[in-house]
C-alpha beads as a LAMMPS data file, in Angstrom:
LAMMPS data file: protein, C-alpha beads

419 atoms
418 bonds

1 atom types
1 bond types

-500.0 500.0 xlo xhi
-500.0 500.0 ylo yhi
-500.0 500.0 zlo zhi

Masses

1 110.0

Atoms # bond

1 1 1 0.000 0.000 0.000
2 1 1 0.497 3.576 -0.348
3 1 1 0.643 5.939 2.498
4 1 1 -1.970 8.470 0.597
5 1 1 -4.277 5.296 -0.673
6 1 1 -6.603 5.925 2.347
7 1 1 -7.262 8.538 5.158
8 1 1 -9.040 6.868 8.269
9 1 1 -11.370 9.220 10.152
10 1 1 -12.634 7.854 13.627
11 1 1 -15.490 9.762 15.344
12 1 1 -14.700 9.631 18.563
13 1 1 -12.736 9.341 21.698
14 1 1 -13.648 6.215 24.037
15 1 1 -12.695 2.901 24.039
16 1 1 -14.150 1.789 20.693
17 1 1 -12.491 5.101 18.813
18 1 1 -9.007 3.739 20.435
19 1 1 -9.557 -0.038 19.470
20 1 1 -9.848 1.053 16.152
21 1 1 -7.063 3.557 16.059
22 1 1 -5.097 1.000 17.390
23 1 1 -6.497 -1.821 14.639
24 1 1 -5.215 0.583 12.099
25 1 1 -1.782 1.423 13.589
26 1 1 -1.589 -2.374 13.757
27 1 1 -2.335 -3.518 10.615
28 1 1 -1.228 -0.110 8.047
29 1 1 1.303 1.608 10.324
30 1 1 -0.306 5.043 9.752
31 1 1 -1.584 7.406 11.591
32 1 1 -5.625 8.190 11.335
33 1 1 -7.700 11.689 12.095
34 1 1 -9.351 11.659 15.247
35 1 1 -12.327 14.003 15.796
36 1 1 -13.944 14.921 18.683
37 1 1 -15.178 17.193 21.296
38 1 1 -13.031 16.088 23.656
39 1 1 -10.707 13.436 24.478
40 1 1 -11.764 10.657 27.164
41 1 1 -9.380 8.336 29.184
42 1 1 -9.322 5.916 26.452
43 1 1 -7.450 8.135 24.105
44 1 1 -5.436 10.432 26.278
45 1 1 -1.532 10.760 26.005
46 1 1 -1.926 8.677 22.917
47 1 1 0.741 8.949 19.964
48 1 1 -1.241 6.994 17.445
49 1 1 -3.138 9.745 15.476
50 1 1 -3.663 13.104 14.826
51 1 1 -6.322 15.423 16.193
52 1 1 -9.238 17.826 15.712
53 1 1 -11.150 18.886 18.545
54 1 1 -13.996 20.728 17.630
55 1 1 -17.173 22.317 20.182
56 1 1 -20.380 20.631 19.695
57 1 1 -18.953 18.207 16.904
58 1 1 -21.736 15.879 18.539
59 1 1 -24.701 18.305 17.944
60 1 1 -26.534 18.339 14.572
61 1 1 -26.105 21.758 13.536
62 1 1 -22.526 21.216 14.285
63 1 1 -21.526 18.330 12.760
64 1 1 -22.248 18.160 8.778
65 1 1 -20.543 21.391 8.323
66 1 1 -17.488 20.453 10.685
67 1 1 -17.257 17.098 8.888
68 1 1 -17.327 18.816 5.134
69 1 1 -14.880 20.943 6.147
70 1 1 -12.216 17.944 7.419
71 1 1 -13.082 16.213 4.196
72 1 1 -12.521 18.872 1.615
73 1 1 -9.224 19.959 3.228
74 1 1 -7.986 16.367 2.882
75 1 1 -9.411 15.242 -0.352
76 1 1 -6.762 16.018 -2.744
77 1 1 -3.884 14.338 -0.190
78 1 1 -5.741 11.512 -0.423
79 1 1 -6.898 8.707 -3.216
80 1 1 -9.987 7.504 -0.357
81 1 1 -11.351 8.957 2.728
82 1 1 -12.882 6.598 4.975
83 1 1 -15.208 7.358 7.888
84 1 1 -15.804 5.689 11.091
85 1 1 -18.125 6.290 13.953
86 1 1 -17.823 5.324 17.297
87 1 1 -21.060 6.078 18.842
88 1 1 -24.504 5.625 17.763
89 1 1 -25.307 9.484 17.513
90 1 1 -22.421 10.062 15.227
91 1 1 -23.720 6.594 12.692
92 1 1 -27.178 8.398 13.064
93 1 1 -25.537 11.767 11.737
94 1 1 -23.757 10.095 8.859
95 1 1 -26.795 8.442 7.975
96 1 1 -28.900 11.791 7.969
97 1 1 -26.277 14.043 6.066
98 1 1 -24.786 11.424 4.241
99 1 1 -25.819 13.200 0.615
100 1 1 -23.293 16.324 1.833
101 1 1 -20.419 14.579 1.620
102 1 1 -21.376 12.692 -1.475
103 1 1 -18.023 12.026 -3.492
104 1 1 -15.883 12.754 -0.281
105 1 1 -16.394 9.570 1.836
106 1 1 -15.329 5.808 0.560
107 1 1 -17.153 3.651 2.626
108 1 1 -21.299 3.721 3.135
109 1 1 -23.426 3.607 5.676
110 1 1 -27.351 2.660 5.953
111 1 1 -29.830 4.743 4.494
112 1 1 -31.573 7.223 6.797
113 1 1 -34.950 5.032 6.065
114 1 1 -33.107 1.880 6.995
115 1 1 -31.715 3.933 10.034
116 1 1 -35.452 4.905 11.169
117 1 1 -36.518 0.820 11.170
118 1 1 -33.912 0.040 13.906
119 1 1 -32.482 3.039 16.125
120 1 1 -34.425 2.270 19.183
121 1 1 -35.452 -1.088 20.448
122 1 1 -39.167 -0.775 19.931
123 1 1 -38.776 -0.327 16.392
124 1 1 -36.090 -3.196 16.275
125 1 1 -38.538 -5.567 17.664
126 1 1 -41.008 -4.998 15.026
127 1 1 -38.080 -5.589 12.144
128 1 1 -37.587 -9.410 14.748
129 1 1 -40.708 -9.945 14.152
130 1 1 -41.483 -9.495 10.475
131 1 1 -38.172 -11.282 10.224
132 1 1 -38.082 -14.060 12.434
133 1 1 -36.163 -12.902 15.629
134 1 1 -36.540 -13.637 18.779
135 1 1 -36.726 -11.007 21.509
136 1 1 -38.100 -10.984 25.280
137 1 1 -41.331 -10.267 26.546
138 1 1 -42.015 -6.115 26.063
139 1 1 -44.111 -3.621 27.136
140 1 1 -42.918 -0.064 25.300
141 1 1 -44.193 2.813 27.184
142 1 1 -44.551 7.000 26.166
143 1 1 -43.393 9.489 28.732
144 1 1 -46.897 10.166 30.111
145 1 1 -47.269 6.673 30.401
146 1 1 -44.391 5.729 32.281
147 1 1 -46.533 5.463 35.928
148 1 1 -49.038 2.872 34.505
149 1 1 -47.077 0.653 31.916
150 1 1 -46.588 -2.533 35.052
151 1 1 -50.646 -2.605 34.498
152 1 1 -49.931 -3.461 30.592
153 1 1 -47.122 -6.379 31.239
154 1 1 -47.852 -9.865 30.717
155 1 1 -44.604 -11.416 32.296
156 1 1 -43.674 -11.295 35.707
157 1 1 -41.332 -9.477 38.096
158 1 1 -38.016 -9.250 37.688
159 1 1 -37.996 -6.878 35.195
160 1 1 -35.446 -4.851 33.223
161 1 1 -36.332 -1.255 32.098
162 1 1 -34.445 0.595 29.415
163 1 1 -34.357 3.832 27.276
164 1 1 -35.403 3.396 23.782
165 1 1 -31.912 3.907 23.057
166 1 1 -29.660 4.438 26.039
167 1 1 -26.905 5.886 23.629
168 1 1 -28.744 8.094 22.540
169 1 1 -27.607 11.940 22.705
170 1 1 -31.034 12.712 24.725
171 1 1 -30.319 10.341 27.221
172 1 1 -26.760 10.661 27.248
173 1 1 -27.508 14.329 28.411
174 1 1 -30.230 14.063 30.409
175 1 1 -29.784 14.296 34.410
176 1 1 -31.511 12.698 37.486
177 1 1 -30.978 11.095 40.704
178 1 1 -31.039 7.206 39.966
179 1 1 -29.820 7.481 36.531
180 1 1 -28.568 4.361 34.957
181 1 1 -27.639 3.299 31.890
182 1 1 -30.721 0.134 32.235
183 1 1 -32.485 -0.960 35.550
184 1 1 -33.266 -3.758 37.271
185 1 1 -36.081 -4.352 39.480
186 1 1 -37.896 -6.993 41.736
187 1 1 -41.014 -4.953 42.777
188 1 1 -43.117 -2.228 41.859
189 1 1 -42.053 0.300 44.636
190 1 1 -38.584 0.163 43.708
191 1 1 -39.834 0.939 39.914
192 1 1 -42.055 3.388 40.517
193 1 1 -39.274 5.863 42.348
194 1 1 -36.998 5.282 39.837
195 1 1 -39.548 6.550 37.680
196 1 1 -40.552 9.444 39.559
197 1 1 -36.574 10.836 39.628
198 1 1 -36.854 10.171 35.852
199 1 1 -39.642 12.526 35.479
200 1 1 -37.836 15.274 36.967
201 1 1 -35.560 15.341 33.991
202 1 1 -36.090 16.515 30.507
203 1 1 -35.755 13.309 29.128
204 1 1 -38.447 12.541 27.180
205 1 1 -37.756 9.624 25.358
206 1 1 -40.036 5.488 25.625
207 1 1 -38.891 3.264 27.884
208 1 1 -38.678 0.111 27.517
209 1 1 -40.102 -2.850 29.870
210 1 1 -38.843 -6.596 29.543
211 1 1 -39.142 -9.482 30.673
212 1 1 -36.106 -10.440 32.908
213 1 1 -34.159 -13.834 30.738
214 1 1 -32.634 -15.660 33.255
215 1 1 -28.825 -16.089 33.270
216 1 1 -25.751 -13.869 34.488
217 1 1 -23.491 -11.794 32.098
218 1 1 -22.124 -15.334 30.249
219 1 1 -25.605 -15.708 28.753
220 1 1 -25.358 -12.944 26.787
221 1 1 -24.333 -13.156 23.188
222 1 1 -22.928 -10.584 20.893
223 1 1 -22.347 -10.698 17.008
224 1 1 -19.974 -8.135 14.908
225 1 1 -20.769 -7.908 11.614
226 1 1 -19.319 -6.284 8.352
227 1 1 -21.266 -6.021 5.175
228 1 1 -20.202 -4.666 1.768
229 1 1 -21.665 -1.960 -0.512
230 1 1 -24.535 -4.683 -2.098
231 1 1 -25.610 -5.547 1.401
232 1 1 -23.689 -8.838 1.483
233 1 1 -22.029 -10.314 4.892
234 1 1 -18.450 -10.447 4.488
235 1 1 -17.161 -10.748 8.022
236 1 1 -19.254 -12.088 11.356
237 1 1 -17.944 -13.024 14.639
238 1 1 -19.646 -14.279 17.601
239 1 1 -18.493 -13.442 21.111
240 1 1 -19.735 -14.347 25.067
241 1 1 -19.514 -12.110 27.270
242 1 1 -18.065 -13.655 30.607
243 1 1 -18.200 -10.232 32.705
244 1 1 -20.486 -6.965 32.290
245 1 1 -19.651 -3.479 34.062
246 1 1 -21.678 -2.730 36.918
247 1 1 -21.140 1.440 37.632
248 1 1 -24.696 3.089 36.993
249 1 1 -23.347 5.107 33.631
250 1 1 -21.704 1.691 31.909
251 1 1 -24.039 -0.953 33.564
252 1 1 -23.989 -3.998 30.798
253 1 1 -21.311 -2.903 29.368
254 1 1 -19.465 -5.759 28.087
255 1 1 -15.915 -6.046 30.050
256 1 1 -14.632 -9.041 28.820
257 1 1 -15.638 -10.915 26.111
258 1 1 -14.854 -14.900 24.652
259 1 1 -14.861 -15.586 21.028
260 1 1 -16.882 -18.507 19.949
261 1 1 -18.404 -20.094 16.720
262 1 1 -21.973 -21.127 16.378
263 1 1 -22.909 -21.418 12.553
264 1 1 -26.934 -21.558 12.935
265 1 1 -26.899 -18.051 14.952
266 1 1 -24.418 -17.063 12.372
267 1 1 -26.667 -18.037 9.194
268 1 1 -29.796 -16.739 10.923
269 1 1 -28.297 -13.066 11.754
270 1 1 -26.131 -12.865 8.429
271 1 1 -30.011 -13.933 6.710
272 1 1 -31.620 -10.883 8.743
273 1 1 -29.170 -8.288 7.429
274 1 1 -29.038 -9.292 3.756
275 1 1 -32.888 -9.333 3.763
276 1 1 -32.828 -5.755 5.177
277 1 1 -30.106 -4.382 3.134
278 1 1 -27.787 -3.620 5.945
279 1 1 -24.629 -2.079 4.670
280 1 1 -21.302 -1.269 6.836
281 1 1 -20.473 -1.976 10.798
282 1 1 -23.167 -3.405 12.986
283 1 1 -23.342 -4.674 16.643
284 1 1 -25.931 -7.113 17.791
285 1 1 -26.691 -7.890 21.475
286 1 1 -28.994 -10.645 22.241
287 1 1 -29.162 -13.804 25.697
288 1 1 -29.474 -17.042 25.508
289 1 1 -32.448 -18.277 27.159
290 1 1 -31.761 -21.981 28.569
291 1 1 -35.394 -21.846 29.005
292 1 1 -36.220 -22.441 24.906
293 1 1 -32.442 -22.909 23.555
294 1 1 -33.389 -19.490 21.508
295 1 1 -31.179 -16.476 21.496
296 1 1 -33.455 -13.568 22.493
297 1 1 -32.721 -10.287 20.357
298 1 1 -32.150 -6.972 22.647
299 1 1 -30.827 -4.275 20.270
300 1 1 -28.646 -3.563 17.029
301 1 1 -26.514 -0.645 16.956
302 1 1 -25.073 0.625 13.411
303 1 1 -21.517 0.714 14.654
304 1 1 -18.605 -1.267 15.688
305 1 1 -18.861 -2.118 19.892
306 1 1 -16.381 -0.489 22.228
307 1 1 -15.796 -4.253 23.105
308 1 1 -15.131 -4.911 19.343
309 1 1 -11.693 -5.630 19.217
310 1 1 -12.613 -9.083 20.806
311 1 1 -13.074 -9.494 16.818
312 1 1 -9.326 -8.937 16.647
313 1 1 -8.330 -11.648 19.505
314 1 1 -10.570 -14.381 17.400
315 1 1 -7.806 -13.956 14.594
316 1 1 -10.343 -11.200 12.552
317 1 1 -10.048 -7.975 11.443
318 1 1 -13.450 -5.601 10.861
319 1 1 -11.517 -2.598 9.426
320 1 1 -9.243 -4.777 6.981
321 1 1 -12.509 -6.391 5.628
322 1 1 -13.769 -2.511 5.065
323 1 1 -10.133 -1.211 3.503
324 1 1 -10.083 -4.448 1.468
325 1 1 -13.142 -3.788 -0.554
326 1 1 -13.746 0.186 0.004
327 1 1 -9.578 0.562 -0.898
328 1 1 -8.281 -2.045 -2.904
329 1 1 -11.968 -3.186 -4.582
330 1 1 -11.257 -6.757 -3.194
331 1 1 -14.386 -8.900 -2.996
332 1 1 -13.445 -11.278 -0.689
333 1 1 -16.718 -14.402 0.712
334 1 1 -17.985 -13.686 4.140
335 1 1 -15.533 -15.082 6.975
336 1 1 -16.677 -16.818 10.720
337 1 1 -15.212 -15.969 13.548
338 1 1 -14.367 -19.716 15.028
339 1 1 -11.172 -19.081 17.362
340 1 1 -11.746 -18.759 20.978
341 1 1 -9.535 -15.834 22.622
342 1 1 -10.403 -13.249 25.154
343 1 1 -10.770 -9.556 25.478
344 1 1 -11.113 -7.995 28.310
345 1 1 -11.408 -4.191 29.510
346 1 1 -10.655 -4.774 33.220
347 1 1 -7.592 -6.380 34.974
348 1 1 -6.773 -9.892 35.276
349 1 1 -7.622 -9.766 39.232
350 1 1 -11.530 -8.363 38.310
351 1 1 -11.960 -11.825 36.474
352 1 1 -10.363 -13.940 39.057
353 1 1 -12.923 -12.305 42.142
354 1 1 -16.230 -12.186 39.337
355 1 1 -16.205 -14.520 36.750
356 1 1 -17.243 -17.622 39.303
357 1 1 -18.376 -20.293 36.936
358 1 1 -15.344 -22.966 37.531
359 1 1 -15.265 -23.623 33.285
360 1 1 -15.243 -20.021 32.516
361 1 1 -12.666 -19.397 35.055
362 1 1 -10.693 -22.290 33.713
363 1 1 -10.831 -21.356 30.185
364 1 1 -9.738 -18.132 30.915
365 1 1 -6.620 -19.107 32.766
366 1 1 -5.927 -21.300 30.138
367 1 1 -6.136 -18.441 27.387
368 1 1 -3.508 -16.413 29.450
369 1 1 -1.480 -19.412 29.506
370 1 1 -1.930 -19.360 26.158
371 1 1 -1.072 -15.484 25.330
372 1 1 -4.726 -15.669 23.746
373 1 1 -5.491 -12.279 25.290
374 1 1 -5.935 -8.676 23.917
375 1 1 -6.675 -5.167 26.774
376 1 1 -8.070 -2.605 24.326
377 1 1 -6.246 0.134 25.766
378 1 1 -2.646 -1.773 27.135
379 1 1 -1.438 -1.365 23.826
380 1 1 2.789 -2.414 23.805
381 1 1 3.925 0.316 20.774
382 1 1 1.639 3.341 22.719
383 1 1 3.111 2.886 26.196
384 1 1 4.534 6.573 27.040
385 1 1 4.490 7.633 30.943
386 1 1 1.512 9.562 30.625
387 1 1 -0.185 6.745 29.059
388 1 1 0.625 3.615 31.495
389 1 1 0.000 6.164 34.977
390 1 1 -3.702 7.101 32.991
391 1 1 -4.340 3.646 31.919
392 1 1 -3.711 1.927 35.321
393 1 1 -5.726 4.328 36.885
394 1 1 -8.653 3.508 34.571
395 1 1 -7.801 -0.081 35.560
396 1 1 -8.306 0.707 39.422
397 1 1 -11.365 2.542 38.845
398 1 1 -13.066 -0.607 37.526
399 1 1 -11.878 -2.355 40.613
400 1 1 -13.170 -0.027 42.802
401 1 1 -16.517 0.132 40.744
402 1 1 -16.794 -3.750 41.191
403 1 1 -16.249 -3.717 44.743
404 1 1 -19.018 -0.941 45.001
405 1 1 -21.623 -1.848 42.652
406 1 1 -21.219 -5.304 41.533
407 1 1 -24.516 -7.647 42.201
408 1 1 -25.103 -11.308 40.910
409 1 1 -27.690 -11.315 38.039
410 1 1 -28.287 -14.881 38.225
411 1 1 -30.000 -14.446 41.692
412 1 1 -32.778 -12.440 40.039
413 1 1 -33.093 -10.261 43.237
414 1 1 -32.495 -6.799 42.820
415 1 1 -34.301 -4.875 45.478
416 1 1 -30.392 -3.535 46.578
417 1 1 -29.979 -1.583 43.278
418 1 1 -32.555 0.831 44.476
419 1 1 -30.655 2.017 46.991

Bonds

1 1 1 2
2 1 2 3
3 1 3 4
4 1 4 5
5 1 5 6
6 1 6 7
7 1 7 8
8 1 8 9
9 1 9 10
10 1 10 11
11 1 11 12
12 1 12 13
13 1 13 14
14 1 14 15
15 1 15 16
16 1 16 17
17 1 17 18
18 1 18 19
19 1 19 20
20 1 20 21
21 1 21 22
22 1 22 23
23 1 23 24
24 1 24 25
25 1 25 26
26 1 26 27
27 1 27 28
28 1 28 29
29 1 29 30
30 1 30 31
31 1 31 32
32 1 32 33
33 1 33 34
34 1 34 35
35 1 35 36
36 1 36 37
37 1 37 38
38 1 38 39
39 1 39 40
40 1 40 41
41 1 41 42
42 1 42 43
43 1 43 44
44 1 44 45
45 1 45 46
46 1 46 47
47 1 47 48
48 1 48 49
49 1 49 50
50 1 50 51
51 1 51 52
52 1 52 53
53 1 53 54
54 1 54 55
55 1 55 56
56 1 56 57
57 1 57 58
58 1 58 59
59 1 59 60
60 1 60 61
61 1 61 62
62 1 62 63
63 1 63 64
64 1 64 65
65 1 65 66
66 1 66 67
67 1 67 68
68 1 68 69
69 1 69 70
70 1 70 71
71 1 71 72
72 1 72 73
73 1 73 74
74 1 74 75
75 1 75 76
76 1 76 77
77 1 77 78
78 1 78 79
79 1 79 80
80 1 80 81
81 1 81 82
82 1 82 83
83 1 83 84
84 1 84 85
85 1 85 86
86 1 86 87
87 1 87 88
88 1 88 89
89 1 89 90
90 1 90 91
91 1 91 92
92 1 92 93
93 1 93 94
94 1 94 95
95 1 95 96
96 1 96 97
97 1 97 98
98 1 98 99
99 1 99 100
100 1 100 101
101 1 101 102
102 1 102 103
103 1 103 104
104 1 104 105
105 1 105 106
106 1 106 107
107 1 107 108
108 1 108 109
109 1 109 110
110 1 110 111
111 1 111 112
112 1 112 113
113 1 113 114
114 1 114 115
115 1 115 116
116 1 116 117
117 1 117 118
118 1 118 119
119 1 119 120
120 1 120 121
121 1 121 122
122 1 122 123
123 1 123 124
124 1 124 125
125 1 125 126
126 1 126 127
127 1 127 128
128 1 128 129
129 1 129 130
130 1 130 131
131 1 131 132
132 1 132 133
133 1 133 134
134 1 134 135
135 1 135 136
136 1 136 137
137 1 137 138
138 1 138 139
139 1 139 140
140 1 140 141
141 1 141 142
142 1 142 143
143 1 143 144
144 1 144 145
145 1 145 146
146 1 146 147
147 1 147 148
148 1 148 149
149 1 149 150
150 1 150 151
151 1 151 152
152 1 152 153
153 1 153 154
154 1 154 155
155 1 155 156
156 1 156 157
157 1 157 158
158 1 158 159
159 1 159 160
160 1 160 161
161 1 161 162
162 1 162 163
163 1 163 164
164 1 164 165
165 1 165 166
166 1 166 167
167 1 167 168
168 1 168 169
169 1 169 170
170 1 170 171
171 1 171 172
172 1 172 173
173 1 173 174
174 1 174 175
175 1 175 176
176 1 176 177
177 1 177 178
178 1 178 179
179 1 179 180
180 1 180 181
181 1 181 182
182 1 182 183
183 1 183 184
184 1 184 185
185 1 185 186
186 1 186 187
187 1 187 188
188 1 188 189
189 1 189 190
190 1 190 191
191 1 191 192
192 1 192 193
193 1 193 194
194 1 194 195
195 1 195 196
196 1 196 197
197 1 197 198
198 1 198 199
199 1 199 200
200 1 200 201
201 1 201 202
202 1 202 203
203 1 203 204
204 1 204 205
205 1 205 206
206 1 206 207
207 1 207 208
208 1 208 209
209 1 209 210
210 1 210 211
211 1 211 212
212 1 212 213
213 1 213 214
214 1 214 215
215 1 215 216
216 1 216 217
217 1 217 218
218 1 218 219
219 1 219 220
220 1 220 221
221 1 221 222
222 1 222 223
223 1 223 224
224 1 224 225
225 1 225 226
226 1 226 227
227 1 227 228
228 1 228 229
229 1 229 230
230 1 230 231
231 1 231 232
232 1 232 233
233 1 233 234
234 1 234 235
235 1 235 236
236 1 236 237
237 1 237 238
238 1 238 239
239 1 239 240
240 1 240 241
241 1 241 242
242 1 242 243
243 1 243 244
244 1 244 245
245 1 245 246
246 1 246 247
247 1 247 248
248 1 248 249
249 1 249 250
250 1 250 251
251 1 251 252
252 1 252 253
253 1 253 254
254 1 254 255
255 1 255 256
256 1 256 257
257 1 257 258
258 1 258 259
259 1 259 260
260 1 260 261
261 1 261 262
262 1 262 263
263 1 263 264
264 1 264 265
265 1 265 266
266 1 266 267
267 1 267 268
268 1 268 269
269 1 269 270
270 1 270 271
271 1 271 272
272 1 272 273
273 1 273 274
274 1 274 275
275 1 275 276
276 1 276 277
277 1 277 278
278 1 278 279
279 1 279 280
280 1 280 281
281 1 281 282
282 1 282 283
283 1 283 284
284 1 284 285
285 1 285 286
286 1 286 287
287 1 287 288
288 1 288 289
289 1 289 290
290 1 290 291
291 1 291 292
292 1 292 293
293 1 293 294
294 1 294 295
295 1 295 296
296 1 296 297
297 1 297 298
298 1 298 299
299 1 299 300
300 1 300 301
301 1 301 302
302 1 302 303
303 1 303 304
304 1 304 305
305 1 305 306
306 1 306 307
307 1 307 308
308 1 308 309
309 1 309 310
310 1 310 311
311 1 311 312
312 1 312 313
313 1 313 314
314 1 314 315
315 1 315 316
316 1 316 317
317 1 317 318
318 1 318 319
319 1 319 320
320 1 320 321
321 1 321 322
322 1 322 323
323 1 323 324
324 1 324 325
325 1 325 326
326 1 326 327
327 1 327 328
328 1 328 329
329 1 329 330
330 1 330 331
331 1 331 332
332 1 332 333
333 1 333 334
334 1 334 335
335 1 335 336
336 1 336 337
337 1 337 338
338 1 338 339
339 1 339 340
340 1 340 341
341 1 341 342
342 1 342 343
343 1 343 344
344 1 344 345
345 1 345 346
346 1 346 347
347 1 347 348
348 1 348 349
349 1 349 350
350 1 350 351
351 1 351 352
352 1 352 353
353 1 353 354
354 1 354 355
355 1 355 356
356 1 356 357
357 1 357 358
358 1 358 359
359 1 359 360
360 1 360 361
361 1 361 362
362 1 362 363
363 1 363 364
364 1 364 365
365 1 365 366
366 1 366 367
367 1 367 368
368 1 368 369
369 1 369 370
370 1 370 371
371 1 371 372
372 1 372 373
373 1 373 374
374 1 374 375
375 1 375 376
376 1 376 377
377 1 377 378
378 1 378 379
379 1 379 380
380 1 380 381
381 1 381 382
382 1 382 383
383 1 383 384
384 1 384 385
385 1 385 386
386 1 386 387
387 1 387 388
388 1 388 389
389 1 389 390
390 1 390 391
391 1 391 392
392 1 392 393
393 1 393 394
394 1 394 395
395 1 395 396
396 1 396 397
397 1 397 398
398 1 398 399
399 1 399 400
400 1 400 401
401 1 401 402
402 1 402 403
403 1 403 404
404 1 404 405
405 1 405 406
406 1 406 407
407 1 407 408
408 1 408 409
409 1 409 410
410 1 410 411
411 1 411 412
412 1 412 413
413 1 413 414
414 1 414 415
415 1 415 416
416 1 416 417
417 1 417 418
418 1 418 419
């Protein structure tokens, strides 16, 4: 390759935006365009790219003009330009204004039709079930409704409660006492006064009841996904999570992840996105119910994950599949994920005192026997002083977090949460 062949732009500055800076530094040795508003831990005191901060790069009036601006300045250097968001808000963006930058940007993203079928979880459920999905138990509810939705359910307590879309830029910015990134709950009380803060806010968005599916944090599945320009799957991999986060803001956050194979989930997801005409990065979440063997649906997001680079420790590589065909016009048949290897986003001494099934614990010793391992942000060639003292303070914050708010999902009793 050439070193002006391709310009990588990452939107972004968390975990996800430094997994991919980092995929990129690993696998072109070259240095992509960062944008943001700010940086986060995740990126700080890194040497891997160049920056642009810019105010209110994340707000809609902001961000089409910002963006033109980046891409017309660095058009003639380079022979492609390729874009890549790290948070749902900025996917939604490029899907809303992608006719500005017509000509400018390589790669594609979904339509902002497609976009509308699948940004919040209600509307995701109704693609599941004209599709074939499966998905929990749900009761959607409107703001003014939020008081009387337990009346509608037809499951029973425990529940979990969600935003529509928990990334999303309303609820990101939103503020009351309580606030979590999802709930859990074991009675109506506890519900209700979680609701009650909520209404105090200006957060106005559905919220979504469910059906609790029983299981801890390794029950949960989640699928990465890259498909080309036509719509066609060229790179899946599966992944268990072994260990969510557990502070209010990141709760179910995936902190370390397991790749794994499992060719009927992969022909029945890979089936779903064809038929919808999904094109570029997505993320699928979904929990195996032991109950009925069926993988229960929970929410696609039109990105990479910030746990993504789990794709990377299976032997994969998401943004070599998009430079292959975007780039270099390769048009290579859709690849599986079948390695096992671990990521993780928390130390080796979180696992040890959280993971507690004695297979899971054993298989990941074994994979650190093994060097199997990848930490997103302990990265060997981006290792300055700066770096390693903010890094392994990050680490000690998710200890302390653990020891603080950690609680055992497969219990089903959450009444402490409401404290």
């Amino acid at each position: 390759m050439n070193r002006n062949d391709f310009l990588p732009i990452i939107l972004g500055s968390d975990e996800n935006a430094y997994g991919n800076v980092r995929l990129i530094h690993e696998t072109y040795q070259i240095r992509p365009l960062l944008l943001c508003t700010r940086l986060l831990i995740p990126t700080m005191h890194s040497g891997l790219f160049d920056l642009i901060r810019i105010d209110g790069f994340d707000q809609d009036d902001v961000f089409p003009g910002a963006l033109l601006s980046i891409l017309e300045k660095h058009a003639g250097s380079y022979k492609k330009l390729i874009v890549i968001p790290c948070s749902d808000y900025y996917a939604g963006m490029l899907s809303r204004h992608y006719d500005k930058f017509k000509g400018l940007i390589a790669n594609h993203f979904i339509s902002d039709s497609l976009l509308d079928t699948l940004d919040t979880k209600d509307k995701f459920y109704e693609l599941c079930e004209k599709f074939g999905l499966d998905y929990p138990k749900t009761v959607v509810c409107e703001p003014q409704e939020r008081e009387n939705a337990l009346d509608r359910m037809d499951f029973q307590f425990p529940i979990v409660v969600k935003p529509e879309n928990s990334n999303a830029y309303d609820y990101l910015h939103c503020h009351f006492e309580g606030k979590k990134k999802v709930f859990f709950f074991n009675n109506r009380e506890d519900y209700l006064a979680m609701i009650r803060s909520m209404n105090t806010s200006d957060y106005r968005g559905k919220l979504i009841l469910q059906e609790f599916i029983p299981g801890g944090d390794s029950a949960m599945r989640v699928i990465n996904s890259y498909s080309d320009d036509d719509g066609t799957v060229k790179m899946m991999c599966l992944g268990q999570p072994v260990l969510e986060e557990y502070a209010p803001k990141t709760l179910g956050n995936y902190a370390a992840i397991i790749s794994r194979t499992d060719m009927d989930i992969y022909k029945k997801v890979k089936a779903f996105l064809e038929q919808i005409g999904y094109v570029g990065f997505s993320n699928i979440d979904m929990k195996y119910d032991h109950r009925t063997g069926k993988y229960m649906m929970f929410e696609i997001n039109p990105r990479l994950g910030r746990s993504s680079l789990f794709v990377r420790a299976a032997g994969l590589n998401m943004i070599e599949a998009l430079i292959n065909e975007v780039v270099y016009g390769q048009n290579n048949d859709c690849v599986y994920g079948r390695a096992s290897a671990l990521w993780t986003n928390v130390p080796r001494t979180v696992l040890k005192r959280y993971v507690t099934d004695p297979a899971l614990s054993a298989e990941i010793n074994g994979l650190y026997r093994q060097k199997k391992v990848i930490r997103s942000l302990w990265y060997g060639k981006d290792l300055n002083m700066k770096r390693i003292i903010s890094v392994s303070r990050y680490a000690y914050g998710h200890i302390k977090n653990y020891k603080r708010y950690y609680f055992d999902k497969d219990q089903a009793s959450f009444a402490e949460l409401s404290q």
